[in-house]
PDB file of N, CA, C and O in Angstrom:
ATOM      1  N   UNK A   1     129.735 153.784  72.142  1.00  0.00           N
ATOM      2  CA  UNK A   1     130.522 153.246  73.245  1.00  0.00           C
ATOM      3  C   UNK A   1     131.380 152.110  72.706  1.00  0.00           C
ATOM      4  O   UNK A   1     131.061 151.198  71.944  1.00  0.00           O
ATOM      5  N   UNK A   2     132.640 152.407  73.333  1.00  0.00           N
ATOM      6  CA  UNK A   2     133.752 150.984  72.554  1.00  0.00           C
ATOM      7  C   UNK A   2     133.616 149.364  73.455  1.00  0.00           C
ATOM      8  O   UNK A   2     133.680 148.175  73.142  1.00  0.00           O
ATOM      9  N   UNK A   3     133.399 150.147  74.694  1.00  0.00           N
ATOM     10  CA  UNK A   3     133.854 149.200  75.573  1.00  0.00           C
ATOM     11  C   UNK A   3     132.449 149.450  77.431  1.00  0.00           C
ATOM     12  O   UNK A   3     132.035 150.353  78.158  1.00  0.00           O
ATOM     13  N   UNK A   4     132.310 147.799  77.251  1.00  0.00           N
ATOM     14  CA  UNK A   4     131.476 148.156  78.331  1.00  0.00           C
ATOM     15  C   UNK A   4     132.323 148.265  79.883  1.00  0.00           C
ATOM     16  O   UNK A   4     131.834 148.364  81.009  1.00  0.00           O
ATOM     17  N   UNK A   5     133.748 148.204  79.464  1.00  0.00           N
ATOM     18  CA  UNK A   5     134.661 148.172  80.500  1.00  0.00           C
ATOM     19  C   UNK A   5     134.998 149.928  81.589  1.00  0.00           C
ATOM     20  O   UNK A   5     135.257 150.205  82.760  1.00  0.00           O
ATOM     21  N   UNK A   6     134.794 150.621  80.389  1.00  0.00           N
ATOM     22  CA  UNK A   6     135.375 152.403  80.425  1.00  0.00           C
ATOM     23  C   UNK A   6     133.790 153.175  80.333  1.00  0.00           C
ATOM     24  O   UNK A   6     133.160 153.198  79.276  1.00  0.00           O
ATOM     25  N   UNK A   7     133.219 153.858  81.755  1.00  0.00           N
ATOM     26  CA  UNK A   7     131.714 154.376  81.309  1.00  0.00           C
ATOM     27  C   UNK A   7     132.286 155.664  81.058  1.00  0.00           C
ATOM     28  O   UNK A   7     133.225 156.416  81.317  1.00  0.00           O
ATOM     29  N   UNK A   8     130.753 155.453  80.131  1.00  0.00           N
ATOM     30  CA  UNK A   8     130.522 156.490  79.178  1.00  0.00           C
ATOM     31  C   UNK A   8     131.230 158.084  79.790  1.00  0.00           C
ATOM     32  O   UNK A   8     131.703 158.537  80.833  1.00  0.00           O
ATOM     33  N   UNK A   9     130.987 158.448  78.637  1.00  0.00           N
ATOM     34  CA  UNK A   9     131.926 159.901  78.507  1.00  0.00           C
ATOM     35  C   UNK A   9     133.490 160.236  79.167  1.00  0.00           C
ATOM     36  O   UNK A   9     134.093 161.245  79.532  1.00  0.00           O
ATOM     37  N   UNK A  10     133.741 158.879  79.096  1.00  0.00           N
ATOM     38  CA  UNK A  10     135.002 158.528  79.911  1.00  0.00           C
ATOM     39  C   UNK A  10     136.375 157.709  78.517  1.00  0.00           C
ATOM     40  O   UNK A  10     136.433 156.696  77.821  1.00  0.00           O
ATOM     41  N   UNK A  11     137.104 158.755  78.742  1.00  0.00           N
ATOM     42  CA  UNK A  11     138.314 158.148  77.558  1.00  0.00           C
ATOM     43  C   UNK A  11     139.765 157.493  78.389  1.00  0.00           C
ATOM     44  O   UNK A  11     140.557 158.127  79.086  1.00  0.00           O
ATOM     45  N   UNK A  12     139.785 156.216  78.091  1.00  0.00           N
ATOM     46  CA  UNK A  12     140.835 155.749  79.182  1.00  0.00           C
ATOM     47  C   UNK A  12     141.831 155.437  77.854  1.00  0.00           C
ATOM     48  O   UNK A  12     141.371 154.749  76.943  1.00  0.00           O
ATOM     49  N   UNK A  13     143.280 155.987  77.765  1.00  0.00           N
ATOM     50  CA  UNK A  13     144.372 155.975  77.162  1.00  0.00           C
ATOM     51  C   UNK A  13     145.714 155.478  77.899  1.00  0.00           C
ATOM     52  O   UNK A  13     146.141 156.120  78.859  1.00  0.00           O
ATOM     53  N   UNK A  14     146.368 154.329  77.437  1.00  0.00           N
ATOM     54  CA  UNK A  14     147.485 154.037  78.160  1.00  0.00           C
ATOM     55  C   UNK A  14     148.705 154.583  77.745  1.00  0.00           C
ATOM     56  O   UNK A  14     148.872 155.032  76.611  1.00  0.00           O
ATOM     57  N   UNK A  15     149.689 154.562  78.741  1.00  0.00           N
ATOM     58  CA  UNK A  15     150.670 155.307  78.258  1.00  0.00           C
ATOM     59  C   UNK A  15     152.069 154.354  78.109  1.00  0.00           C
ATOM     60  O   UNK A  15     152.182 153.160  78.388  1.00  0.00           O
ATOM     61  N   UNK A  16     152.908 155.116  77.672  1.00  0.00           N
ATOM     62  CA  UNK A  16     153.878 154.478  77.001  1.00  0.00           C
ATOM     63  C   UNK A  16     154.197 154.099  75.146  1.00  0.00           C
ATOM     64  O   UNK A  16     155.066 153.524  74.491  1.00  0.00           O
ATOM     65  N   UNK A  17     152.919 154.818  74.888  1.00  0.00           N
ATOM     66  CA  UNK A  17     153.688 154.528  73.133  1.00  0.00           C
ATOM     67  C   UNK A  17     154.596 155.611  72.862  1.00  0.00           C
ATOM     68  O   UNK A  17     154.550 156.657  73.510  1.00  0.00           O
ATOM     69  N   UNK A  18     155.663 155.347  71.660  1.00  0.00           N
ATOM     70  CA  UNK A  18     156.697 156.450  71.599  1.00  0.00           C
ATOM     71  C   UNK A  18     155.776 157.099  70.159  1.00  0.00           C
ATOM     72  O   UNK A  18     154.881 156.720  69.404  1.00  0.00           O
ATOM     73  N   UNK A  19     156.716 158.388  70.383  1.00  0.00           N
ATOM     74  CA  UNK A  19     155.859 159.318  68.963  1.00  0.00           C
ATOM     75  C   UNK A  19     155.807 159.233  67.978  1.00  0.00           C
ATOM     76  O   UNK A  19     156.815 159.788  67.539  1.00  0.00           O
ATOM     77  N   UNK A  20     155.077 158.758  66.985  1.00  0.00           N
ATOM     78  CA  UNK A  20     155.582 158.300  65.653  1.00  0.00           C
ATOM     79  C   UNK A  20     154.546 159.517  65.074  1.00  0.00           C
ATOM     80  O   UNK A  20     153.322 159.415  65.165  1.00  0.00           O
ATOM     81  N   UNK A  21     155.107 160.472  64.576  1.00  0.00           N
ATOM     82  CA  UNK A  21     154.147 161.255  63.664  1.00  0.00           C
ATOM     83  C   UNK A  21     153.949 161.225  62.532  1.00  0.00           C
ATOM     84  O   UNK A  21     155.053 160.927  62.075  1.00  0.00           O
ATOM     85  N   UNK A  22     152.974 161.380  61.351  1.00  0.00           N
ATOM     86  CA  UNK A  22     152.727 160.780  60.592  1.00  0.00           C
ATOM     87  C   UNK A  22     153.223 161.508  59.543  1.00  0.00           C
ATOM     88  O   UNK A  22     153.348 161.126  58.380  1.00  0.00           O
ATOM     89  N   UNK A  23     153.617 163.040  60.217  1.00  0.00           N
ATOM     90  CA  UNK A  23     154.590 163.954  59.248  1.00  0.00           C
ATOM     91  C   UNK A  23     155.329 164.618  60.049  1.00  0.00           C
ATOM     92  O   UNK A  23     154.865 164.973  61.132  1.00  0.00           O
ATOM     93  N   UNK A  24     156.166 164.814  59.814  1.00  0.00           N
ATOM     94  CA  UNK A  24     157.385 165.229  61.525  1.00  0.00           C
ATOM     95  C   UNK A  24     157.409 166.809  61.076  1.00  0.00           C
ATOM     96  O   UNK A  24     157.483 167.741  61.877  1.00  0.00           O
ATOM     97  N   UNK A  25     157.340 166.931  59.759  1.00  0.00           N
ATOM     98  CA  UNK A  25     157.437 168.587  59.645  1.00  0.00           C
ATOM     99  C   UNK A  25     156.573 169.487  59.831  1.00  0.00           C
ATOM    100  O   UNK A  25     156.827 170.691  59.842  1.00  0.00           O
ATOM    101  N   UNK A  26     155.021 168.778  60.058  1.00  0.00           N
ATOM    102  CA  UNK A  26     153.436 169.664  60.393  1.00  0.00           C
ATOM    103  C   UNK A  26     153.513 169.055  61.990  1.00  0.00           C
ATOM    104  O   UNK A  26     153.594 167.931  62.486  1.00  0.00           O
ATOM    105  N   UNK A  27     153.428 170.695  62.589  1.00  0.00           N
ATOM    106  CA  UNK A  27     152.888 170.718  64.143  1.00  0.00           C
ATOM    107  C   UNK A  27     151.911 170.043  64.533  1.00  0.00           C
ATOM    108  O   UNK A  27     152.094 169.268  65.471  1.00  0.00           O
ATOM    109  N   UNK A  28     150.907 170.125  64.064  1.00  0.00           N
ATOM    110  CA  UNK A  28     149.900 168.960  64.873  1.00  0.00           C
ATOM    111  C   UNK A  28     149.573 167.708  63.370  1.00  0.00           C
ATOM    112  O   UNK A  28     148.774 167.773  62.436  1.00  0.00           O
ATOM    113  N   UNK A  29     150.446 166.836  63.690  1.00  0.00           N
ATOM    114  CA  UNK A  29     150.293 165.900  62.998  1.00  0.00           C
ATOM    115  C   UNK A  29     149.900 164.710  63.081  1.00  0.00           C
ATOM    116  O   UNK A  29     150.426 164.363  64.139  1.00  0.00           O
ATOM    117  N   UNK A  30     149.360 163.868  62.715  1.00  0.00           N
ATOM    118  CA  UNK A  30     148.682 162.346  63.912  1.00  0.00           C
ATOM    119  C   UNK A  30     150.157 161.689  64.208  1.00  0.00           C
ATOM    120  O   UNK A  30     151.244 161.491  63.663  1.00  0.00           O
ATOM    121  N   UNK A  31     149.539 161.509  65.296  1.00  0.00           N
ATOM    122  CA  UNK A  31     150.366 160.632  65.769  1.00  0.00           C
ATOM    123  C   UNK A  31     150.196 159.498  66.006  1.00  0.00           C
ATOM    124  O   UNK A  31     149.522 159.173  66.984  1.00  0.00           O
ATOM    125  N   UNK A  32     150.917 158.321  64.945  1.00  0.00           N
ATOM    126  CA  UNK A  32     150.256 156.965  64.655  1.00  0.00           C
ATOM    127  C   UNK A  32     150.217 155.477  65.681  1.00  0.00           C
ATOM    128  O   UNK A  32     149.859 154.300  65.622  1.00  0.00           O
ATOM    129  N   UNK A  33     150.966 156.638  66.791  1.00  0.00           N
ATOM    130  CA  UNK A  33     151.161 155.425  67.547  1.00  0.00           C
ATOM    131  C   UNK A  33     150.613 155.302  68.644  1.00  0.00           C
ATOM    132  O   UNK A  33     150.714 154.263  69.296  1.00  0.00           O
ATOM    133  N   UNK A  34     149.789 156.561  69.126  1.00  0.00           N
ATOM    134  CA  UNK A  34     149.134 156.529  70.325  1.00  0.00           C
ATOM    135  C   UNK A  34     149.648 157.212  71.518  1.00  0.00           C
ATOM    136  O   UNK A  34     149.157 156.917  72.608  1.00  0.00           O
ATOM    137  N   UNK A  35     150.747 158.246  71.425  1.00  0.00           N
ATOM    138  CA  UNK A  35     150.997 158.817  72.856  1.00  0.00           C
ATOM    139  C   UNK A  35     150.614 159.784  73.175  1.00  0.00           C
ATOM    140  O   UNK A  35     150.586 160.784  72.457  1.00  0.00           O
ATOM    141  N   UNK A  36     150.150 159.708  74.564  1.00  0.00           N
ATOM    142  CA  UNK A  36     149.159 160.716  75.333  1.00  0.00           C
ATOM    143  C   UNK A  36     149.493 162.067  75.328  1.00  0.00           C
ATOM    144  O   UNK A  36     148.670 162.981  75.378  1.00  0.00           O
ATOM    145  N   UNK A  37     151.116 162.235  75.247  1.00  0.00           N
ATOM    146  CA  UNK A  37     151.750 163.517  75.444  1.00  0.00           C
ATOM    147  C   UNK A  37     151.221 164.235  74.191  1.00  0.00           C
ATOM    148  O   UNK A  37     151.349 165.434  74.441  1.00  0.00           O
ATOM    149  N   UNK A  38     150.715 164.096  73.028  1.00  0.00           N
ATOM    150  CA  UNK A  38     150.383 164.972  72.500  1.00  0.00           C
ATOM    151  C   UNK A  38     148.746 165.516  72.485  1.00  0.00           C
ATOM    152  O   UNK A  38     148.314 166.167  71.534  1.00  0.00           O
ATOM    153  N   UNK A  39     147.868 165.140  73.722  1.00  0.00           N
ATOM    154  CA  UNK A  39     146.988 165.450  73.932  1.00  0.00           C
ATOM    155  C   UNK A  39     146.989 166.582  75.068  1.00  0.00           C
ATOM    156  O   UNK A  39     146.101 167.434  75.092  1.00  0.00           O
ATOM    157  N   UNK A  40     147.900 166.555  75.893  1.00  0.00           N
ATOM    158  CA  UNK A  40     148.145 167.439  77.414  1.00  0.00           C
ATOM    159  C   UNK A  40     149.374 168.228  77.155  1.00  0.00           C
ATOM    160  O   UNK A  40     150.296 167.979  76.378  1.00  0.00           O
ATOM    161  N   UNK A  41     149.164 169.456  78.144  1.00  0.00           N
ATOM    162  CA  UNK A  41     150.114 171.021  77.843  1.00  0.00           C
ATOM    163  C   UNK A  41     151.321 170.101  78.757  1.00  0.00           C
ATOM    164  O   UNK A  41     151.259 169.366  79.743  1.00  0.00           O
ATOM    165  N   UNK A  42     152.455 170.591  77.826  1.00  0.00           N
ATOM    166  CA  UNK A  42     154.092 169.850  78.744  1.00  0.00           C
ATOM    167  C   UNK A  42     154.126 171.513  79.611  1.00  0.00           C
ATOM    168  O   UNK A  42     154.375 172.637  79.174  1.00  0.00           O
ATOM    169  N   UNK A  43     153.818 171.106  80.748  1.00  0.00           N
ATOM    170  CA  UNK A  43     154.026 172.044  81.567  1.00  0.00           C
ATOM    171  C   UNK A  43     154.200 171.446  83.330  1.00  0.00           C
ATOM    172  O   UNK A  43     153.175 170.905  83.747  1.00  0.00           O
ATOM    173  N   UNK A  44     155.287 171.506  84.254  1.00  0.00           N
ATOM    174  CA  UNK A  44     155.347 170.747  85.611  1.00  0.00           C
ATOM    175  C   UNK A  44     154.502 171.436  86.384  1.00  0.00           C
ATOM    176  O   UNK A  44     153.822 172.453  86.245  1.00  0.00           O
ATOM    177  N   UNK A  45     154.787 170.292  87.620  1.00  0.00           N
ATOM    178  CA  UNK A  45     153.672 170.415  88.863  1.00  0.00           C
ATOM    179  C   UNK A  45     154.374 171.999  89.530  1.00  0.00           C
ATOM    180  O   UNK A  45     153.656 172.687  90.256  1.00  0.00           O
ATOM    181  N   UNK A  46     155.151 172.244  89.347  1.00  0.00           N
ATOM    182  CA  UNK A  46     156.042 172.766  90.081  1.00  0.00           C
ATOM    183  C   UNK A  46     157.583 173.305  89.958  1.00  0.00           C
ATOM    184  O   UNK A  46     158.212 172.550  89.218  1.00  0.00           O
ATOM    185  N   UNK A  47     158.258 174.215  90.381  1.00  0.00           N
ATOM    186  CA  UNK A  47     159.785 174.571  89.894  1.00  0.00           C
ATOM    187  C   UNK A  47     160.672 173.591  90.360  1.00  0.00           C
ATOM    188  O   UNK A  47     161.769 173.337  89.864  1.00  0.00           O
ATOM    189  N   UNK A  48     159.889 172.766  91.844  1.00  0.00           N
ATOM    190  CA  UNK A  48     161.029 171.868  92.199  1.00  0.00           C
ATOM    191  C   UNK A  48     160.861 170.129  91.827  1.00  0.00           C
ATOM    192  O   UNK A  48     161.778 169.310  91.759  1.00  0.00           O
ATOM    193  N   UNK A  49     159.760 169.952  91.673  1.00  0.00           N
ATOM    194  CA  UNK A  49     159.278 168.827  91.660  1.00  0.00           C
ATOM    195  C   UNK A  49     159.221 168.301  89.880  1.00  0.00           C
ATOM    196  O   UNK A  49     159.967 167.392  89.517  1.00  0.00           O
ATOM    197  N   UNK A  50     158.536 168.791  89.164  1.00  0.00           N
ATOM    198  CA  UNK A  50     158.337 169.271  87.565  1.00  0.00           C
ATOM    199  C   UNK A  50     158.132 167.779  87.106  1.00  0.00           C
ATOM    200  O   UNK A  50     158.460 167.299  86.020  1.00  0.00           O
ATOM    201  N   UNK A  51     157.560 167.191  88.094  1.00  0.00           N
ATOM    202  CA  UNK A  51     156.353 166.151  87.929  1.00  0.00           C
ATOM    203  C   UNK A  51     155.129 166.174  86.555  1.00  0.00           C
ATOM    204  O   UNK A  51     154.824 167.362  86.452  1.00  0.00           O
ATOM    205  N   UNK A  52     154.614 165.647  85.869  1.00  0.00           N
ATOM    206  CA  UNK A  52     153.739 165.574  84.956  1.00  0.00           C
ATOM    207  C   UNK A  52     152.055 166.083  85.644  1.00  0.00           C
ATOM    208  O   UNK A  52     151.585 165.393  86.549  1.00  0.00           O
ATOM    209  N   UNK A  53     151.404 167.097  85.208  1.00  0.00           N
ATOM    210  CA  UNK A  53     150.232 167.667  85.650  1.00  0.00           C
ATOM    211  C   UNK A  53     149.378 166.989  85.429  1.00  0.00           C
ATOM    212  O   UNK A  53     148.464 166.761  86.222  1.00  0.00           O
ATOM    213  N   UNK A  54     149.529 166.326  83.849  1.00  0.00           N
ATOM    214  CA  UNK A  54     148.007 166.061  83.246  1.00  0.00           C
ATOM    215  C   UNK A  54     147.654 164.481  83.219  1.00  0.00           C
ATOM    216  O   UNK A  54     147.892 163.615  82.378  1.00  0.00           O
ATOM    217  N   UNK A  55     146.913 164.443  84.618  1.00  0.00           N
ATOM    218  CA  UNK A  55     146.329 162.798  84.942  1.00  0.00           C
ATOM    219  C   UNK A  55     145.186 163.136  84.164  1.00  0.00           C
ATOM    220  O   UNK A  55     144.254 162.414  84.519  1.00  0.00           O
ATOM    221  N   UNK A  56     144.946 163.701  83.511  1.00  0.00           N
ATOM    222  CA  UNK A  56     143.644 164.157  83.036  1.00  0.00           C
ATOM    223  C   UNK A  56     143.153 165.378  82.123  1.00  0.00           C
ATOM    224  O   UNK A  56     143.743 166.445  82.290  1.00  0.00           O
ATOM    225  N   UNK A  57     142.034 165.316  81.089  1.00  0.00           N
ATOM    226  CA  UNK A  57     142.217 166.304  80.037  1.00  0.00           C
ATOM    227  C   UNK A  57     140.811 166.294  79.215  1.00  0.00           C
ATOM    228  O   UNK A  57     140.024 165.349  79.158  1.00  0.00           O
ATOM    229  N   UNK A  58     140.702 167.365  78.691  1.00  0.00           N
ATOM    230  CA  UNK A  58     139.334 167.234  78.235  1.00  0.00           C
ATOM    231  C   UNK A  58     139.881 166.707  77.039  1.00  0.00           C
ATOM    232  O   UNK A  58     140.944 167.037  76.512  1.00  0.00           O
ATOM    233  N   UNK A  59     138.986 165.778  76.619  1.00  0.00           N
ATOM    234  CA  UNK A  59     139.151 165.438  74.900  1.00  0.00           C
ATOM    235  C   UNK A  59     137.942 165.171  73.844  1.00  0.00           C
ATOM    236  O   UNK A  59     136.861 164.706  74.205  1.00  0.00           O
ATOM    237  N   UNK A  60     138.193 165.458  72.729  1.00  0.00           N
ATOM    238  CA  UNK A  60     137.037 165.275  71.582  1.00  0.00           C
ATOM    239  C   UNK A  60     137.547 163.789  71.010  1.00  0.00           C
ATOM    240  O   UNK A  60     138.687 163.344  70.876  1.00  0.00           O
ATOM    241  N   UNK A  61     136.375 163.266  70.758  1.00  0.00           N
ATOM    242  CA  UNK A  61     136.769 161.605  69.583  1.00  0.00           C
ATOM    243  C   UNK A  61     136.089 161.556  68.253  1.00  0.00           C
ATOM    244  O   UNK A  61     134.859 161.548  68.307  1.00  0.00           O
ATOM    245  N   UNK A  62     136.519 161.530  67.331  1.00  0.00           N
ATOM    246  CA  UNK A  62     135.873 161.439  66.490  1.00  0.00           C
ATOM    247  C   UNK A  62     136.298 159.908  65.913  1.00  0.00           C
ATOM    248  O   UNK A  62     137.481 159.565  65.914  1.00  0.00           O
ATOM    249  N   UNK A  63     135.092 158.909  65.360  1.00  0.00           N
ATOM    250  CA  UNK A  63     135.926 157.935  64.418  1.00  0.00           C
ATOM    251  C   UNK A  63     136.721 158.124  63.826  1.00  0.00           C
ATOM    252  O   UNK A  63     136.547 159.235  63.325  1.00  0.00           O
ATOM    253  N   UNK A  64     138.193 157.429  63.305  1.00  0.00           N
ATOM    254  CA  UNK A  64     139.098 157.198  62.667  1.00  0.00           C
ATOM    255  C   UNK A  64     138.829 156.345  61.215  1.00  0.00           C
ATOM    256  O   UNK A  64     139.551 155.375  60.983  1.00  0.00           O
ATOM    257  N   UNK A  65     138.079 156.623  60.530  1.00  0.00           N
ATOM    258  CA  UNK A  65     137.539 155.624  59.064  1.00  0.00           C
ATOM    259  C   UNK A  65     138.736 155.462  57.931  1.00  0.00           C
ATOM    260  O   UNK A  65     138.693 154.764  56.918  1.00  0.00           O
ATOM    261  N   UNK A  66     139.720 156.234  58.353  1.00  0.00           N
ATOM    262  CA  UNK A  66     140.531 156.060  56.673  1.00  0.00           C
ATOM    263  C   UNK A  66     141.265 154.721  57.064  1.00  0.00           C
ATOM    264  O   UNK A  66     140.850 153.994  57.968  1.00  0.00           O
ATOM    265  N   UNK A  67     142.454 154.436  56.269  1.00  0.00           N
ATOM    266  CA  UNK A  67     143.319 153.507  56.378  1.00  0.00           C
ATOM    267  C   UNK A  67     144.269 153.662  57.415  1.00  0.00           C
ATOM    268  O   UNK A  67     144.920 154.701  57.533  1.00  0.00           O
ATOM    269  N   UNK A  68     144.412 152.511  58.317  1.00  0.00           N
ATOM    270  CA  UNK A  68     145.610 153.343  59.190  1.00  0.00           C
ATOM    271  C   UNK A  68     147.114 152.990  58.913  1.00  0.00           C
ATOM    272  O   UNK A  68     147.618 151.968  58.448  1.00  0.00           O
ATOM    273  N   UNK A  69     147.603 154.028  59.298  1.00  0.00           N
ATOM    274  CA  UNK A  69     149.309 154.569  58.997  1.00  0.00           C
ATOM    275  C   UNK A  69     150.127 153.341  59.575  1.00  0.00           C
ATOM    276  O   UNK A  69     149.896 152.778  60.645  1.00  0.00           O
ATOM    277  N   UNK A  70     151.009 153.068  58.773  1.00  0.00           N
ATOM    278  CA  UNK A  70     151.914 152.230  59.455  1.00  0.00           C
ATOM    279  C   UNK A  70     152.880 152.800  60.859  1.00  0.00           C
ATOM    280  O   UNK A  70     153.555 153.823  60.747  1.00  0.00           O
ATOM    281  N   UNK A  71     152.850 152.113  61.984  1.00  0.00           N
ATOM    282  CA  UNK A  71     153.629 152.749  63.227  1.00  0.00           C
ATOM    283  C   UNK A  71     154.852 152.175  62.690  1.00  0.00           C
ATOM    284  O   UNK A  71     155.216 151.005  62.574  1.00  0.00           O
ATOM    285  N   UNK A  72     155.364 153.221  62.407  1.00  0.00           N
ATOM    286  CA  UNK A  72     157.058 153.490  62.369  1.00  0.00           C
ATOM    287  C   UNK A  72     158.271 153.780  63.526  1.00  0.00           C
ATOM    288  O   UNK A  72     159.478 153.881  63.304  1.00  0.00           O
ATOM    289  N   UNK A  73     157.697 153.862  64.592  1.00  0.00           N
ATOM    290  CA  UNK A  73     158.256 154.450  66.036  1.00  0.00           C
ATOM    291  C   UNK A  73     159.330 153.227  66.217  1.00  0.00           C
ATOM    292  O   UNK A  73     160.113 153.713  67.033  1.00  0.00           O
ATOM    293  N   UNK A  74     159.849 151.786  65.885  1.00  0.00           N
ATOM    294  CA  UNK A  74     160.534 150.980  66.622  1.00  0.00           C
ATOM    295  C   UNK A  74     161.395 150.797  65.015  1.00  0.00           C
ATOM    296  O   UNK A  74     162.311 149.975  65.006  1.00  0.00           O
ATOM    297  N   UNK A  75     161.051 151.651  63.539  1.00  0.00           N
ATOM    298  CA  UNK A  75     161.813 151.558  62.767  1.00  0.00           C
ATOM    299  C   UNK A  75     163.453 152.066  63.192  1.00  0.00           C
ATOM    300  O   UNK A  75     163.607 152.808  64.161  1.00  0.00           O
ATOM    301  N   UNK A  76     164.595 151.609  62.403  1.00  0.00           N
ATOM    302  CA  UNK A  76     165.706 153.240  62.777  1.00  0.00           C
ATOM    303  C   UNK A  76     165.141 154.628  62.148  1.00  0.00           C
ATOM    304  O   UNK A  76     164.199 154.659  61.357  1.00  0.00           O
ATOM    305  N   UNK A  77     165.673 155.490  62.496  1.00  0.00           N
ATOM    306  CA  UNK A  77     165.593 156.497  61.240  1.00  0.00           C
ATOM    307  C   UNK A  77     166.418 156.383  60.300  1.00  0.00           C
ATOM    308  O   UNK A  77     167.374 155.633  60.103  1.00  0.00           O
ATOM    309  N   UNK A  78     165.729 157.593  59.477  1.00  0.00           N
ATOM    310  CA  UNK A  78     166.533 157.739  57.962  1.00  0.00           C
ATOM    311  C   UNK A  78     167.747 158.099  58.240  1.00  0.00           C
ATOM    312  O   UNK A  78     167.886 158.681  59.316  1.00  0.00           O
ATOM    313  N   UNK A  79     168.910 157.887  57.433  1.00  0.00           N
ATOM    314  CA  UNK A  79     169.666 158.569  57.186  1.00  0.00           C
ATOM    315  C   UNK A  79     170.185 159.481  56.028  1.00  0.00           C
ATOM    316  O   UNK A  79     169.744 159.150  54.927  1.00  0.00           O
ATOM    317  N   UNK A  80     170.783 160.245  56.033  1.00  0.00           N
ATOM    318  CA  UNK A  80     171.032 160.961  55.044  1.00  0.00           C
ATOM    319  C   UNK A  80     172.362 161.289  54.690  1.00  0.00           C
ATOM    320  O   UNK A  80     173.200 161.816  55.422  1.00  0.00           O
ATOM    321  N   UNK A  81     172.487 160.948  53.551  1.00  0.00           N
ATOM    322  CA  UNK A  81     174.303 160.963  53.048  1.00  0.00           C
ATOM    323  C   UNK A  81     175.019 161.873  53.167  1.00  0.00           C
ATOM    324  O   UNK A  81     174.389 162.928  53.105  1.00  0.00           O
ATOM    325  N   UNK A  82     175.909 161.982  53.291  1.00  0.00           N
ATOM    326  CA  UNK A  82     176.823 163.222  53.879  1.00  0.00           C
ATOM    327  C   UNK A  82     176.497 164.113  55.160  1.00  0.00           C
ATOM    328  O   UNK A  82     177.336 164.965  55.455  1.00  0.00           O
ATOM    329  N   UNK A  83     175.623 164.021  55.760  1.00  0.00           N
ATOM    330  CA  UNK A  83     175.345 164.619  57.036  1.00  0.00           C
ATOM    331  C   UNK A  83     176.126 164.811  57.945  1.00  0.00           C
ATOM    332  O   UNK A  83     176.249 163.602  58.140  1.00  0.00           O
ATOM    333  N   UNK A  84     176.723 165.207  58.628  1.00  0.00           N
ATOM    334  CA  UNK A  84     177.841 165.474  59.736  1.00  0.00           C
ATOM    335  C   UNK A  84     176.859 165.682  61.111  1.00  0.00           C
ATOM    336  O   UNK A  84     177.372 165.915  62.206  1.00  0.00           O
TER     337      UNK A  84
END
């Protein structure tokens, strides 16, 4: 248990970090910064509404033991020379 604030078997995640992946070219890649959207299916409430579904989601935790990744999300990006 992390926190005697959140009971047990209960994962409380805030939202609002932007995506920083830790390799942009592998599909499921960590994402170093913490956003929820890559835990829940992007799919709407609805055709008219297309509201966000997932207040909620099953999830697995495992400790995180290695070194952690620098969040890069508020860097610019790269650029690349001659690009059009």
């Amino acid at each position: 248990r992390f926190s005697e604030d959140v009971r047990p078997g209960v994962v409380q995640l805030a939202t609002g970090a932007w995506y920083d992946p830790e390799n942009p070219a592998e599909a499921k890649s960590l994402d170093k910064h913490g956003n929820p959207n890559v835990l829940t299916i992007d799919k709407g409430t609805s055709q008219l509404g297309q509201g966000p579904i997932a207040h909620s989601a099953l999830v697995e935790i495992d400790k995180f033991e290695d070194n952690l990744p620098e969040v890069t999300a508020h860097k610019p990006p790269t650029f690349i020379d001659g690009a059009n």
